[in-house]
C-alpha positions in Angstrom: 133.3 61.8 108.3 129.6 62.6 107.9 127.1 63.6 110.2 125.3 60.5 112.0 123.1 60.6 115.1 124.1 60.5 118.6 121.9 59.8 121.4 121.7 62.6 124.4 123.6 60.8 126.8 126.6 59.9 124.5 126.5 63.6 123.0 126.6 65.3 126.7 129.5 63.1 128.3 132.0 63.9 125.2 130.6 68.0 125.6 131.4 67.3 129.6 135.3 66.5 128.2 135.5 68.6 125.7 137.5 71.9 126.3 134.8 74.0 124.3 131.9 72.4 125.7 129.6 74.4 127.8 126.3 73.1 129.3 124.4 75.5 126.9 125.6 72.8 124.0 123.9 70.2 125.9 120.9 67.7 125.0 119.5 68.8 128.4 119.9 72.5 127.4 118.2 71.5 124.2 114.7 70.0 126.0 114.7 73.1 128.4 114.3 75.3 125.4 112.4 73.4 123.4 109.5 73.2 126.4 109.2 77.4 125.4 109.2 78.2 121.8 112.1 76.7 121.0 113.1 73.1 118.5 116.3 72.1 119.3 118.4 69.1 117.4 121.5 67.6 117.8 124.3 67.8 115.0 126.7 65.7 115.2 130.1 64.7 113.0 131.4 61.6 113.0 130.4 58.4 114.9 129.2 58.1 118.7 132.4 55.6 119.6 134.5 57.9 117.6 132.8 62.1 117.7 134.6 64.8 115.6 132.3 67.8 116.7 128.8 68.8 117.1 126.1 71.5 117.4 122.9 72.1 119.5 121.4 73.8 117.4 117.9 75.9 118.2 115.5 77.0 115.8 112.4 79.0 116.5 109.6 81.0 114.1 110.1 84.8 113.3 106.7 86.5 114.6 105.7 87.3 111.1 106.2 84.7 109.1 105.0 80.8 110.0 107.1 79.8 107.0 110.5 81.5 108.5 112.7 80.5 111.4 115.8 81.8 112.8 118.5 79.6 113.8 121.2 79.2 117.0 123.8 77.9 118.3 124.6 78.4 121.5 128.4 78.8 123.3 128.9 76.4 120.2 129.8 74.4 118.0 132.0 72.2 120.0 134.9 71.2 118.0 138.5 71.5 117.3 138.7 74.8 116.3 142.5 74.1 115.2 141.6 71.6 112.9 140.0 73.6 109.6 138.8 70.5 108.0 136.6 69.6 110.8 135.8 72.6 111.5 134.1 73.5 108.0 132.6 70.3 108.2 130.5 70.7 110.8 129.4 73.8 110.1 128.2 72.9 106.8 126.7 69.9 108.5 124.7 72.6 110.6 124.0 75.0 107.7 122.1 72.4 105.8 119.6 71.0 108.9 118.9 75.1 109.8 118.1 75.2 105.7 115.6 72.5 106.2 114.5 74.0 108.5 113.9 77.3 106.5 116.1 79.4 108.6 116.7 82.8 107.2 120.1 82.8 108.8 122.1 80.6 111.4 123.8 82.3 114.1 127.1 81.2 116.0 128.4 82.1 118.8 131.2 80.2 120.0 133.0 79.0 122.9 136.1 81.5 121.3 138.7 84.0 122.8 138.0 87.4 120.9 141.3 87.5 119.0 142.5 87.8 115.3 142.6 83.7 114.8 139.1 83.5 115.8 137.7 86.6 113.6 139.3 85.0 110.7 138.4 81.5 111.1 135.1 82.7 111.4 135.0 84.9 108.1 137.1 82.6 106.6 133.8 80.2 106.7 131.2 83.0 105.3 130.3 84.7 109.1 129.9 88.4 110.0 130.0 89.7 112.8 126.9 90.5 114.3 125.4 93.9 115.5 125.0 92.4 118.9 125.4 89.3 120.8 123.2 87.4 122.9 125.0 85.7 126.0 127.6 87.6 127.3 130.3 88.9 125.4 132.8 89.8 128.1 132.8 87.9 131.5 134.7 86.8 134.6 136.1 83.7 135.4 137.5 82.4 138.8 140.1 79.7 138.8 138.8 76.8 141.2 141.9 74.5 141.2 143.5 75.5 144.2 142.2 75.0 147.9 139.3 77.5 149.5 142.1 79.6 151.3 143.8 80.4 148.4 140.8 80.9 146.6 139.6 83.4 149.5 143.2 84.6 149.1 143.1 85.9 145.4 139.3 87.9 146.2 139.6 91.4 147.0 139.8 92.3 150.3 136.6 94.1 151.3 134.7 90.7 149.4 136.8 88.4 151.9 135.7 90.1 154.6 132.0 90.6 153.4 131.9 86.6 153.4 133.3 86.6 156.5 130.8 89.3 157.9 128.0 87.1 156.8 128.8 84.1 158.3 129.1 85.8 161.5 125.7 87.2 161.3 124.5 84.0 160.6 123.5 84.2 157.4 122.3 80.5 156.4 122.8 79.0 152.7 121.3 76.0 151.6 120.3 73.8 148.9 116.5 73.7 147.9 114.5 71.7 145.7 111.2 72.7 143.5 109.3 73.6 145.8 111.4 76.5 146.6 110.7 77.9 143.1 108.4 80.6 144.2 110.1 82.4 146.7 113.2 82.2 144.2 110.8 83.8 142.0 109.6 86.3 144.1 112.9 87.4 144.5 113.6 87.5 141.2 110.5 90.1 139.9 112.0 92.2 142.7 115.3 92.1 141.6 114.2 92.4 137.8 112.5 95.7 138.7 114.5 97.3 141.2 117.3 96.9 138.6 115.7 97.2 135.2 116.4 93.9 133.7 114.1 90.9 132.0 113.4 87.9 133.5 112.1 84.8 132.5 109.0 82.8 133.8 108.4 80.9 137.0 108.1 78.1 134.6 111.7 78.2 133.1 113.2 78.5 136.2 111.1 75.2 137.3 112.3 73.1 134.3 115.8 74.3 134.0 116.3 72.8 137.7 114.4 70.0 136.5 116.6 69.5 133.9 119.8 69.6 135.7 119.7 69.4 139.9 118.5 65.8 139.6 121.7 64.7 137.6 123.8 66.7 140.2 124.7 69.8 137.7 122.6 72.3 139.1 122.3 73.4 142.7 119.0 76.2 144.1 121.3 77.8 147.2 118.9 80.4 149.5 120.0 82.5 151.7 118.1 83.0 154.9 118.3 85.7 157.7 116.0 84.8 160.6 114.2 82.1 158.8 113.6 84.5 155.8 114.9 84.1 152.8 116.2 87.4 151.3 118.6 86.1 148.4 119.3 83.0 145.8 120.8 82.1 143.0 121.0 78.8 140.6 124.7 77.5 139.5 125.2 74.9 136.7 127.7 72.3 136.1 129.1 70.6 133.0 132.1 68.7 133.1 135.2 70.9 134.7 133.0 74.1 134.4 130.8 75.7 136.4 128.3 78.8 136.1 126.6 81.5 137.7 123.7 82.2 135.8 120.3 83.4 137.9 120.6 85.3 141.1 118.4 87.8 143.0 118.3 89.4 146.4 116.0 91.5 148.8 116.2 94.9 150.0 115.8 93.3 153.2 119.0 92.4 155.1 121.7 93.7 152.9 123.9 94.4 155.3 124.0 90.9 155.8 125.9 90.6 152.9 123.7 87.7 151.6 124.8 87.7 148.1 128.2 87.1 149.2 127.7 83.6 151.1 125.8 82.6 148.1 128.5 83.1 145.6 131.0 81.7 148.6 128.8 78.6 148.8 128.1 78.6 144.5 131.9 78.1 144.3 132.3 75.7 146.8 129.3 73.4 145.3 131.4 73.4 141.8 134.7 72.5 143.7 133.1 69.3 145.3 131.3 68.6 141.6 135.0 68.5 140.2 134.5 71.6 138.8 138.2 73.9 138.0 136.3 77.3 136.5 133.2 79.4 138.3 131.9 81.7 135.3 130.4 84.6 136.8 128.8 85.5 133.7 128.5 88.6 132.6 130.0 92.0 133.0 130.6 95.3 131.0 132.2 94.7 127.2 134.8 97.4 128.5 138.6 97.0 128.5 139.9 96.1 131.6 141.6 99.9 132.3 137.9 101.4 131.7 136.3 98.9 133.9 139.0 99.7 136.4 138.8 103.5 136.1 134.8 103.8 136.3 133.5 101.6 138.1 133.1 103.1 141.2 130.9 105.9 139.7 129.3 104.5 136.6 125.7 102.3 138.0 124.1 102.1 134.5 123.9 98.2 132.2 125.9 96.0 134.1 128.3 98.3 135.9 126.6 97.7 139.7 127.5 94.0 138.6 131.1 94.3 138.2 131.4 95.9 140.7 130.2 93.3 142.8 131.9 90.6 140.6 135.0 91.8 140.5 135.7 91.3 143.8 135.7 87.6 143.5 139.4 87.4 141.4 139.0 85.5 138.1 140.4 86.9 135.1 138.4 88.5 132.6 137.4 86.9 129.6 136.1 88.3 125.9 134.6 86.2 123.8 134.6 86.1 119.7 131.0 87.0 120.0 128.2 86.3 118.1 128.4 86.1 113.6 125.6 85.4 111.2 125.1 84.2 108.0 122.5 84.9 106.0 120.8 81.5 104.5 117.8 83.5 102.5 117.8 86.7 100.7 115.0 87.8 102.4 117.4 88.0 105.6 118.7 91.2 105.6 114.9 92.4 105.1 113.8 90.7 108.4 116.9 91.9 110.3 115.7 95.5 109.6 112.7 94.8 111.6 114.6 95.5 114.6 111.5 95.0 117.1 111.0 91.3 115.3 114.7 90.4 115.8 114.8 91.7 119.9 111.8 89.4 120.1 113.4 86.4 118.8 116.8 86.7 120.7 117.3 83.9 123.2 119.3 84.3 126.5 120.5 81.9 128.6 
């Protein structure tokens, strides 16, 4: 098997069936980050009637050097990690194109439980872990499979009856389009500094629906309270998955419990889409008993969030996380720039 090329449409259906596929590994996620600093290219393993694996794989300039990049892969590569020959195949495949490329070093971070097997696959082909990762490490996931009572059945309590509380106050949810992108945005620059987190442009937000809700695989849901809307969020969809990955909310009306319908209606959206997992993504990396034990007190990072999250049932889920391998020997040089490497560190 060698690497050939795959056109998008092939490559995304066979990520769509694939069990590590994600819908960060797919051509679409590919043209949304290469409108914003970002080249992305498909690499690909065997034949499109007959694929063995692939990579998206995202490449972008280190600040100080225009003869330097830094390469990515995202929740990838998709393959059968069981299978070593494939497996070291691919990611050879991938080494070389970030080479041409002139990457200093090609970071993975795959679609992998954090367990011994997966550690030492990974070292096993020449990786490191990282100092840090870049989506995620540790998350929660919500089984969809069964009907909405027994989904409402395995949430907690006080987040059943904080759905349930919403709906009676007549909190709305709905679907928008585009042109619904500012007041999604508005929300999120509040959000971003009531909470102290980063966001990304009015732009990004633009294209990534763009990219998605027209195909059916991404849904804008508002909440509105007396005409007003006061909280939103975007959910993706890629084959049997689904994910929660932008969401914001006013200081207006919270005791509406906005946030809740939209996560209620999120869920149901990836139910009629076929979808059998809702990824709430993103929580403390914290073992379960410490995320358990201090929740209720501890408000720094993403504690408020689990919190919140939690309440929804899922099972919790730690990745493998993200590993490196240097390509140049000026690498480890770079890395110590530590400001450089924060400013080249993509998120979803």
């Amino acid at each position: 098997m060698t690497p050939a090329p795959v056109v998008p449409e092939v490559w995304d259906q066979w990520v769509a069936r694939h069990p590590y596929g994600t819908v960060l590994q797919t051509s679409r996620w590919g043209a949304l980050k290469s409108a914003f600093d970002w080249d992305s290219q498909l690499v690909t393993l065997g034949s499109a009637e007959q694929l063995a694996g692939g990579a998206l794989l995202l490449t972008r300039r280190w600040a100080l050097s225009q003869a330097a990049t830094l390469a990515y892969v995202p929740r990838g590569p998709v393959v059968e990690w069981r299978a070593a020959a494939p497996v070291r195949e691919l990611v050879q495949a991938v080494e070389r194109t970030a080479r041409r490329k002139r990457a200093l070093a090609l970071w993975l971070e795959p679609e992998l439980p954090d367990d011994p097997a997966s550690r030492a696959l990974l070292a096993s082909l020449g990786y490191r872990p990282a100092a840090r990762t870049i989506q995620p490490r540790q998350t929660i996931v919500v089984d969809l499979a069964s009907d909405e009572e027994a989904l409402l059945a395995q949430m907690k309590q006080k987040t059943r009856y904080n759905i349930r509380l919403a709906a009676r106050k007549g909190v709305a949810v709905r679907e928008g389009g585009p042109e619904e992108l500012p007041a999604f945005y508005r929300l999120m620059v509040e959000t971003g500094q009531r909470d102290g987190f980063a966001i990304h442009s009015e732009a990004y937000y633009r294209r990534a629906l763009e990219q998605f809700q027209p195909v059916g695989q991404a849904a804008l849901l508002l909440a509105d309270v007396a005409g007003e809307t006061v909280a939103a969020l975007m959910v993706f969809a890629w084959g049997a998955k689904a994910w929660y990955f932008y969401g914001a909310s006013s200081e207006r009306c919270r005791e509406w419990m906005p946030t809740y319908a939209l996560q209620w209606e999120a869920m149901r959206w990836a139910r009629r889409r076929g979808c059998t997992t809702y990824d709430l993504w993103g929580i403390p990396d914290a073992d379960e008993e410490t995320l358990e034990a201090e929740f209720a007190t501890r408000n720094d990072g993403l504690w408020g969030v689990y919190r919140f999250k939690r309440g929804f049932g899922g099972r919790i889920v730690r990745f493998v996380g993200l590993w490196e391998k240097s390509l140049s020997p000026l690498y480890p040089w770079a890395l110590r720039l530590a400001r450089l490497v924060r400013r080249h560190v993509p998120g979803a």
